[in-house]
C-alpha positions as CSV (number, residue, x, y, z in Angstrom):
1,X,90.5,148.8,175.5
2,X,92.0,148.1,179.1
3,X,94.1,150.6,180.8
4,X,95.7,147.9,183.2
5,X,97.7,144.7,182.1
6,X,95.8,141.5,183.3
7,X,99.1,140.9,185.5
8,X,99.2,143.8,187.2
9,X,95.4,143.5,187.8
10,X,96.6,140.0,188.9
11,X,98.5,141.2,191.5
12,X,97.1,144.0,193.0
13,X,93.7,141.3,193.7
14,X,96.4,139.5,195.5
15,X,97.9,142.4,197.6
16,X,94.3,143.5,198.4
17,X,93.2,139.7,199.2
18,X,96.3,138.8,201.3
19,X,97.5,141.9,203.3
20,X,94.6,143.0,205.2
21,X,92.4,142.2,207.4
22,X,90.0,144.9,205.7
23,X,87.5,142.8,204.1
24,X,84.4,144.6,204.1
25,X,85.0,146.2,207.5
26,X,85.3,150.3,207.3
27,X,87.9,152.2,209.3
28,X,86.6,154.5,211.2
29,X,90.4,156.8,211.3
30,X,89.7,159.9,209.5
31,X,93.0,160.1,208.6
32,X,93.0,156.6,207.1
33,X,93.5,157.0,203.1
34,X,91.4,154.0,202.1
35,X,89.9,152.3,205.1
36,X,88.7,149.3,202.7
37,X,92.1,148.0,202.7
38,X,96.1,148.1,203.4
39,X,97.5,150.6,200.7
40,X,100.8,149.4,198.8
41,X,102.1,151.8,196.1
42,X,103.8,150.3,193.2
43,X,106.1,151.2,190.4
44,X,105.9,149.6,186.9
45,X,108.6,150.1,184.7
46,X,107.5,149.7,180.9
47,X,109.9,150.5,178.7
48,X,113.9,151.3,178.8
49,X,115.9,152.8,176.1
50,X,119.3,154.2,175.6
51,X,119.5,157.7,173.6
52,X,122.7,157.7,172.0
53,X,122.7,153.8,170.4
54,X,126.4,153.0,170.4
55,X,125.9,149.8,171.9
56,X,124.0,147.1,174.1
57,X,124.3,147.0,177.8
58,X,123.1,145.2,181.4
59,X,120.9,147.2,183.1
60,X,119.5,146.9,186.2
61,X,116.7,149.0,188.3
62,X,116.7,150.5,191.8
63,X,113.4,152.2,193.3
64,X,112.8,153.6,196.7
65,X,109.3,153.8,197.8
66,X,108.9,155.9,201.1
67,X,112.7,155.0,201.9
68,X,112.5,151.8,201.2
69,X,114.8,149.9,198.3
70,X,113.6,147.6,195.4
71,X,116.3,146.5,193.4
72,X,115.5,144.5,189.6
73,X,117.6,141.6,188.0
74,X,120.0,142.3,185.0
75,X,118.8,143.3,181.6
76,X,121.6,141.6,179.8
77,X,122.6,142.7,176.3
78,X,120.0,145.3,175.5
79,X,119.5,148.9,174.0
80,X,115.8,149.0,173.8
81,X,113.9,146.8,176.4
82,X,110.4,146.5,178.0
83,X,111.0,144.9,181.6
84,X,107.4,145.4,182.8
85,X,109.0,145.3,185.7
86,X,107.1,146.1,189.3
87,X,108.3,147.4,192.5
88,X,105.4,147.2,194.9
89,X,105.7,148.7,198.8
90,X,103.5,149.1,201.7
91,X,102.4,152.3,202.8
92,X,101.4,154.4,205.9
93,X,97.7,154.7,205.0
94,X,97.5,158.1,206.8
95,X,100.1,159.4,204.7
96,X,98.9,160.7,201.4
97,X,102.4,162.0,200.2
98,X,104.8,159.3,199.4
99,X,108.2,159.9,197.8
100,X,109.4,157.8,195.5
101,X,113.0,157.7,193.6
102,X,114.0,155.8,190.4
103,X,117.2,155.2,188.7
104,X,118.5,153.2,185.9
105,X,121.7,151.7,186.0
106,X,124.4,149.6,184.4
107,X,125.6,147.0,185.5
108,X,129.8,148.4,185.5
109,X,128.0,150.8,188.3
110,X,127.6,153.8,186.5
111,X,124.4,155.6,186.6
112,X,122.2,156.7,183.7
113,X,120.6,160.0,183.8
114,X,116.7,159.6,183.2
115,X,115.7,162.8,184.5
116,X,115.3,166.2,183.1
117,X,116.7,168.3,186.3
118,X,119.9,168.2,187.8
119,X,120.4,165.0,189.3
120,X,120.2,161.8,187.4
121,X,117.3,160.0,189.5
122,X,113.8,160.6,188.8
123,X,112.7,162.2,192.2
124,X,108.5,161.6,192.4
125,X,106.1,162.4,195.3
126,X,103.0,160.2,194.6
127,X,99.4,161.2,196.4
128,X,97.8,158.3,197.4
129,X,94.4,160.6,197.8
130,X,94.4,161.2,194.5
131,X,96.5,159.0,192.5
132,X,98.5,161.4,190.9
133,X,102.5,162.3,191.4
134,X,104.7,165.1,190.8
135,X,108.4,166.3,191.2
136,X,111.0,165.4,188.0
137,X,107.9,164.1,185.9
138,X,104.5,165.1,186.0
139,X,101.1,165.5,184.2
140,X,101.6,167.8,181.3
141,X,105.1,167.9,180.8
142,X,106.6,168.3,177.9
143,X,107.9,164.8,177.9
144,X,104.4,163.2,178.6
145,X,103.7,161.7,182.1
146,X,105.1,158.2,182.7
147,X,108.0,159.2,180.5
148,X,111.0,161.0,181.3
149,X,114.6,161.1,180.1
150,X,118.0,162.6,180.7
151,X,118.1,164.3,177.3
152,X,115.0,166.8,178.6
153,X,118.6,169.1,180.1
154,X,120.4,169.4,177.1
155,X,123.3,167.7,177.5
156,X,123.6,164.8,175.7
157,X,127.1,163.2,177.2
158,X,125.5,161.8,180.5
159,X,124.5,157.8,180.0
160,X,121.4,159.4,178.4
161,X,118.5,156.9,178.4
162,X,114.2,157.2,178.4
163,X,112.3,155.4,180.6
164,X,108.2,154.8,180.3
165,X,106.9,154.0,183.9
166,X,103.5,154.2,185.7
167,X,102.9,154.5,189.6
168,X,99.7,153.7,191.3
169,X,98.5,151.6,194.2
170,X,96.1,148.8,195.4
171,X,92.5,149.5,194.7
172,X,89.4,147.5,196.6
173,X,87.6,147.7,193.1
174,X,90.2,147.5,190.8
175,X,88.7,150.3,189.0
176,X,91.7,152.6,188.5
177,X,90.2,155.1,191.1
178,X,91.3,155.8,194.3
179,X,89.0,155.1,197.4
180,X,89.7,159.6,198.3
181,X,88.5,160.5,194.8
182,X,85.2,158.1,194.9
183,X,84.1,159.2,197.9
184,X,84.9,162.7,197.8
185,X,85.0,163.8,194.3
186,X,82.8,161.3,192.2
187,X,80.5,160.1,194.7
188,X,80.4,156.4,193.4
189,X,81.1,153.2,195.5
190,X,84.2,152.3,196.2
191,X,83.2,149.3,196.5
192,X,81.8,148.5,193.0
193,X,83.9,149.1,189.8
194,X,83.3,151.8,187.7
195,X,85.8,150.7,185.1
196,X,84.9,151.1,181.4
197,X,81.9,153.4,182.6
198,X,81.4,156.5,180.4
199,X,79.4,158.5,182.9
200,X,78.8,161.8,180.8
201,X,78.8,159.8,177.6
202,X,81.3,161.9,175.8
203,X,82.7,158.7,174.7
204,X,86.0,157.9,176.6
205,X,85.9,155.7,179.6
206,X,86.1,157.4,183.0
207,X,89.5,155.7,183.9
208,X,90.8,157.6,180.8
209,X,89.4,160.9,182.2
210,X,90.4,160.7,185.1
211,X,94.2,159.7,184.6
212,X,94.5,162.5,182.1
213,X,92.5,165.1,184.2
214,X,89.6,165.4,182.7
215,X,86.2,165.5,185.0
216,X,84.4,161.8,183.9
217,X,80.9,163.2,184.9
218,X,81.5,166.7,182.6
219,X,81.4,165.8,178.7
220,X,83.7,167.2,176.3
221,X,84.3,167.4,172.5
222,X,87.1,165.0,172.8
223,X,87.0,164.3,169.1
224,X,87.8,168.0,168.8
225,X,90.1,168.2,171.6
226,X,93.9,168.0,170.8
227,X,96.1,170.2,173.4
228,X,99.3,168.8,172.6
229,X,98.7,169.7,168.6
230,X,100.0,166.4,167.5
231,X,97.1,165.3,165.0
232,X,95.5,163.1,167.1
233,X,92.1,164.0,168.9
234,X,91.8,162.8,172.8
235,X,89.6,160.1,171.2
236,X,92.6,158.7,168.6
237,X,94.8,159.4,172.3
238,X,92.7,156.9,173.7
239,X,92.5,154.3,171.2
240,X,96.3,154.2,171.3
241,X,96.9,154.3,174.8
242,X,98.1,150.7,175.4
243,X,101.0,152.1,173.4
244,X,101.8,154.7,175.5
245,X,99.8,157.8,173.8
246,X,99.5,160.8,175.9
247,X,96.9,163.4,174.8
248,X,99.1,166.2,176.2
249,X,102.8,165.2,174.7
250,X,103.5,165.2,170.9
251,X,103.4,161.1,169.4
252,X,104.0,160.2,165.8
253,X,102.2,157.0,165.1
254,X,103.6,154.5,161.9
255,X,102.6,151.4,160.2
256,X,105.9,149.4,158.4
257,X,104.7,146.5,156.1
258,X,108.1,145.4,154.2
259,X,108.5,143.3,151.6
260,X,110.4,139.6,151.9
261,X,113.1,139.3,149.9
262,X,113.1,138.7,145.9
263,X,114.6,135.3,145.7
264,X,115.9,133.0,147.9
265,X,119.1,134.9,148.2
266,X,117.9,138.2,149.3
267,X,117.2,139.4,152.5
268,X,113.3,140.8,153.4
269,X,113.2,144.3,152.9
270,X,112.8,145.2,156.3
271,X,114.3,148.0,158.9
272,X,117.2,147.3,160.8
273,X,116.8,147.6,164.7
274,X,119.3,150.5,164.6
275,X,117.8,152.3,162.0
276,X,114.4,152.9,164.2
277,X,116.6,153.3,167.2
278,X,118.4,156.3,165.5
279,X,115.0,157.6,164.5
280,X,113.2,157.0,168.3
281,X,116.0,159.0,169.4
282,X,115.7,161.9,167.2
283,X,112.2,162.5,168.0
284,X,112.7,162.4,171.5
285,X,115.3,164.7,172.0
286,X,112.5,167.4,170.3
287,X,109.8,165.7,172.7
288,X,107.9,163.8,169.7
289,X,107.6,160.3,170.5
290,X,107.6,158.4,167.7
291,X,105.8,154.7,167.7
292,X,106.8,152.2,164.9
293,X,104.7,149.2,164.1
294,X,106.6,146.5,162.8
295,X,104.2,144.3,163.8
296,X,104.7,145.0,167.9
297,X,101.3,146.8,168.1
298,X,99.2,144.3,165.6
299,X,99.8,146.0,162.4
300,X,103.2,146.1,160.4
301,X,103.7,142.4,158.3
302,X,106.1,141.0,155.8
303,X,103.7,141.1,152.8
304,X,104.9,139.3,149.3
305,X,107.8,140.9,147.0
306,X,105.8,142.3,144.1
307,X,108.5,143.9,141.2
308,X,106.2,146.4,140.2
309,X,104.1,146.9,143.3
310,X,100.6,148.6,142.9
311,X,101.0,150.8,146.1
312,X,97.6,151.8,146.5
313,X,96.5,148.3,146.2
314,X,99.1,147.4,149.0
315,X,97.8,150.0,151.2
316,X,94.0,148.2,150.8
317,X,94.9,145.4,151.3
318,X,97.8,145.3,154.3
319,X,97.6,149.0,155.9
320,X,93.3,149.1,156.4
321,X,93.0,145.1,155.7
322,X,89.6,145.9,153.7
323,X,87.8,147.9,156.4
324,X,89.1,146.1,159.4
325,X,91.7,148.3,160.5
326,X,89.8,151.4,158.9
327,X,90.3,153.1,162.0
328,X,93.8,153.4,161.7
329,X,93.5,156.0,158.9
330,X,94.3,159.5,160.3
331,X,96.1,157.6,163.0
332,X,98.6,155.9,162.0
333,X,101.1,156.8,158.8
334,X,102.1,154.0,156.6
335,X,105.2,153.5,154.7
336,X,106.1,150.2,152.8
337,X,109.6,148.9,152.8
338,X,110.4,147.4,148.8
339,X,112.9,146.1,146.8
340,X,114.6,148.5,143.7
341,X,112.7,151.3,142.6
342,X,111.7,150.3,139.2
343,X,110.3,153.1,137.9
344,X,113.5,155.8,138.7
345,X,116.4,153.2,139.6
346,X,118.2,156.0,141.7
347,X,115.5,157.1,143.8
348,X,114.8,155.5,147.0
349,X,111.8,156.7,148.4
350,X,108.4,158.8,147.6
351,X,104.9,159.6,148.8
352,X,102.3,157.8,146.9
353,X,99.5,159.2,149.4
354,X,99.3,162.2,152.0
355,X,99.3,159.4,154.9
356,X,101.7,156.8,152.7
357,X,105.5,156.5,152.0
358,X,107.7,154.2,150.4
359,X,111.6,153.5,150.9
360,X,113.1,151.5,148.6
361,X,115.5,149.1,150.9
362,X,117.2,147.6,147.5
363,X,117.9,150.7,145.8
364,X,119.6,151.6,149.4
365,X,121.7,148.5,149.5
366,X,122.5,149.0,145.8
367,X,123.8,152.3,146.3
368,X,125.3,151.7,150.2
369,X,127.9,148.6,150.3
370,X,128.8,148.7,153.9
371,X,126.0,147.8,157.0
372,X,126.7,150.6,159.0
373,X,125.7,153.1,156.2
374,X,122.8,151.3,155.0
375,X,121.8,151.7,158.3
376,X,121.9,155.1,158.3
377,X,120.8,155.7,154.5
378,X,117.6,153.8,155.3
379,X,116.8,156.0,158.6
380,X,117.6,159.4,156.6
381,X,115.3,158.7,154.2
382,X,112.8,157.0,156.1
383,X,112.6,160.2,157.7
384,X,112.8,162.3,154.7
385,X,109.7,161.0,153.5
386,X,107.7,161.2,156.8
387,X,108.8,165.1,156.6
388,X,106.7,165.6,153.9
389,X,104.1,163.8,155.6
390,X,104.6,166.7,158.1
391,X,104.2,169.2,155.8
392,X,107.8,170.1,155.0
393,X,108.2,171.1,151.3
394,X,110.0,172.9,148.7
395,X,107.7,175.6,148.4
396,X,107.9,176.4,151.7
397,X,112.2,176.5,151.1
398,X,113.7,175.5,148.4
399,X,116.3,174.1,150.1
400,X,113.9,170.6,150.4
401,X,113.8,168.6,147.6
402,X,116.4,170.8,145.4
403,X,117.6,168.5,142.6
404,X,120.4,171.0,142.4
405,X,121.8,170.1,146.2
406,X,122.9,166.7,144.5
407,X,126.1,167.3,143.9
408,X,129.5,169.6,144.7
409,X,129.4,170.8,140.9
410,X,126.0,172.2,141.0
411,X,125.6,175.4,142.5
412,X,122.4,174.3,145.4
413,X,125.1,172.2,147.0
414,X,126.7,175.8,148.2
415,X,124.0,177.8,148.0
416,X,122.0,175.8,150.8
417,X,124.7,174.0,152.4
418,X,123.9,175.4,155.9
419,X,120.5,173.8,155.5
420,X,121.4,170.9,157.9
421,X,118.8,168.4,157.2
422,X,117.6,165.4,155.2
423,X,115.2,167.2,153.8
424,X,118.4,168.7,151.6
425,X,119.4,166.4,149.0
426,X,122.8,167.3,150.3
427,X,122.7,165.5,153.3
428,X,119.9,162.5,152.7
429,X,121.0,159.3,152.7
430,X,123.7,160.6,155.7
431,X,122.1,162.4,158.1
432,X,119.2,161.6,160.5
433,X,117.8,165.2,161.2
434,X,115.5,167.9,160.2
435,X,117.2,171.2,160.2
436,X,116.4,173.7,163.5
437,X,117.2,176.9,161.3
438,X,120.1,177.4,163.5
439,X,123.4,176.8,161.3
440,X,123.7,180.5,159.6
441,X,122.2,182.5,156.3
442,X,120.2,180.5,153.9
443,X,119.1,177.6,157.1
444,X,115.3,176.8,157.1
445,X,113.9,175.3,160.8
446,X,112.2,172.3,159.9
447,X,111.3,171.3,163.9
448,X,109.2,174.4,164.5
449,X,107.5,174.2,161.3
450,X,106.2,170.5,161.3
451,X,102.4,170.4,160.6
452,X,100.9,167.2,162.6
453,X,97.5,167.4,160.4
454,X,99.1,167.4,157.4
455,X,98.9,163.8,156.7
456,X,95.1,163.5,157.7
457,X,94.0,166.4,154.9
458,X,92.0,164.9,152.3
């Protein structure tokens, strides 16, 4: 799996092969960073979101790298965008510390807070030495590194977005480590690529390692490792890493297959945009990063509308693809999107395995006239269903899946009405929250009691 895009491989070959005279010569300046060539630190935006989802905007970018200003095109009409955008600056090679600043903003002029302190910039000093940075994001935040957001304050009323980004520079080898860290840490050449190499054969490549702060030539029991206590080992980390995993910040992986429509007349069963942008935002104001596949990451499909669907035969077939996509077990979840429930007409979702879920989209649209609130319906109970995939339950409060919450004449509506959540009956199919056991007597707090390893128990 490769950590770099081919295009920005591309281009730093081109920086190294057209702005310096360095060839194979060797500097003899001590205080020269990387003698083997002319550094030039760049800034890759990846992805760009807004938190609250009222409404598209233009967007444009604005980096300084050691004082200097890069400025992006316009992002026209967009809540959710991946720019891969790169800002890319040369360098004093003597000088390991370089700042760097980034801000999002839109295009009326006013400025989106993506940071977690008091400004809205994302102030960054970046070490050329050892290609690490640190300031309003760095390696172990709670956030994850390469990811930072205005809502990490607590105030939500501030142009709130989330930004994914990744700063490095130009590397002779192209290996993902810095000329410093070869020589002076590793001990391997410079000069010859060590990419993909699993020195202590502990089974993760040594670019991984070393990004993530782990010594490459020290195995560990990275199949046993999990420090962020998400469910996924530092191996499953590193299988999804293209998608922006981080071993030390909480992601919630899921597969969506949906179902295309009955007849001619009816719409696939398939999530609306808004409904996952509600959910993404969620997550991420309680530092879970949630990833759904709807086919962006190889997996999620419009599979044929089947009446009576055999769900287990379903997940087989389109979630491990026979034995293909095996590894995605204990990885990814997988909910299918379906027509009407036909075996309880008013219920519009259920487990059928501990790593499965189904929401019935026609039952929602039978039961919800207007768009907006199908919207909504279909994210509550999207994420009703993934609760219990996180081990939320009524025997653990019997507030969750109380068939006596239903409605105002029966006494569970009142009795746990402070129980905030969609877990409650009360409120599914209208709100998108779990409950943080803060809203008075009888409340349960469904955020600190998710389990992460629920879903992989056999």
């Amino acid at each position: 799996m490769q950590w770099y895009s081919r295009r920005m491989i591309a281009l730093l070959i081109f920086f190294t092969l057209s702005f310096s005279v360095y060839s194979l010569r060797v500097n003899d300046n001590d205080n020269d960073v990387d003698p083997l060539l002319d550094i030039y630190v760049y800034v890759e935006i990846n992805r760009v979101r807004t938190i609250e989802c009222d409404k598209n905007e233009t967007f444009f970018i604005k980096t300084e790298i050691n004082g200097i200003e890069n400025v992006s095109n316009l992002w026209e009409n967009v809540m959710d965008f991946e720019p891969k955008w790169i800002a890319m600056q040369n360098v004093p090679d003597n000088m390991p510390n370089i700042s760097i600043k980034i801000e999002l903003w839109k295009k009326d002029g006013i400025q989106c807070d993506i940071s977690g302190g008091s400004n809205k910039s994302l102030c960054i000093v970046y070490d050329t030495k050892t290609g690490r940075w640190k300031g309003d994001d760095f390696l172990h935040d709670a956030s994850g590194y390469g990811h930072a957001g205005g809502y990490e304050d607590g105030n939500y009323n501030e142009n709130d977005c989330e930004i994914w980004f990744r700063i490095g520079q130009n590397d002779y080898d192209n290996d993902g480590l810095t000329y410093w860290e070869e020589v002076n840490i590793y001990h391997t050449n410079p000069m010859e690529s060590d990419y993909g190499k699993d020195y202590d054969n502990d089974g993760l490549p040594i670019e991984w390692e070393d990004y993530w702060g782990y010594d490459p030539f020290e195995a560990e029991t990275h199949e046993k490792l999990d420090p962020d206590n998400d469910g996924l080992n530092n191996k499953e980390e590193w299988l999804t890493s293209q998608w922006f995993s981080d071993p030390f910040a909480k992601d919630i992986f899921i597969e969506v297959d949906w179902m295309e429509g009955k007849n001619t007349f009816s719409k696939p069963y398939k999530m609306p945009f808004l409904s996952k942008q509600y959910l993404f935002s969620i997550f991420t104001k309680h530092f879970i990063t949630l990833h759904i596949d709807d086919g962006c990451m190889g997996g999620g499909e419009e599979i044929p509308y089947v009446k009576e669907p055999n769900l287990r035969n379903i997940y087989q077939r389109y979630f491990l693809h026979g034995i293909k996509n095996l590894w995605r077990r204990g990885i990814f979840h997988y909910a299918v999107l379906c027509g009407i429930n036909p075996w309880r007409k008013s219920v519009a979702g259920f487990n059928f395995d501990r790593d499965a879920f189904t929401v019935c989209i026609g039952t929602i649209r039978l039961y919800r006239l207007s768009e907006i609130k199908r919207t909504i319906a279909i994210a509550s109970l999207f994420m009703h269903e993934l609760g219990h995939q996180l081990g939320l339950f009524w025997g653990d409060f019997h507030g969750i899946d109380n068939e006596s919450c239903n409605f105002p004449w029966r006494k569970g509506w009142w009795i746990y009405a402070n129980y905030k959540s969609c877990m409650n009956y009360r409120y599914a199919w209208s709100l998108i929250d779990y409950s943080d056991g803060s809203h008075g007597e009888v409340d349960y707090n469904d955020w600190g009691n998710l389990d992460f390893y629920h879903f992989k128990e056999k």
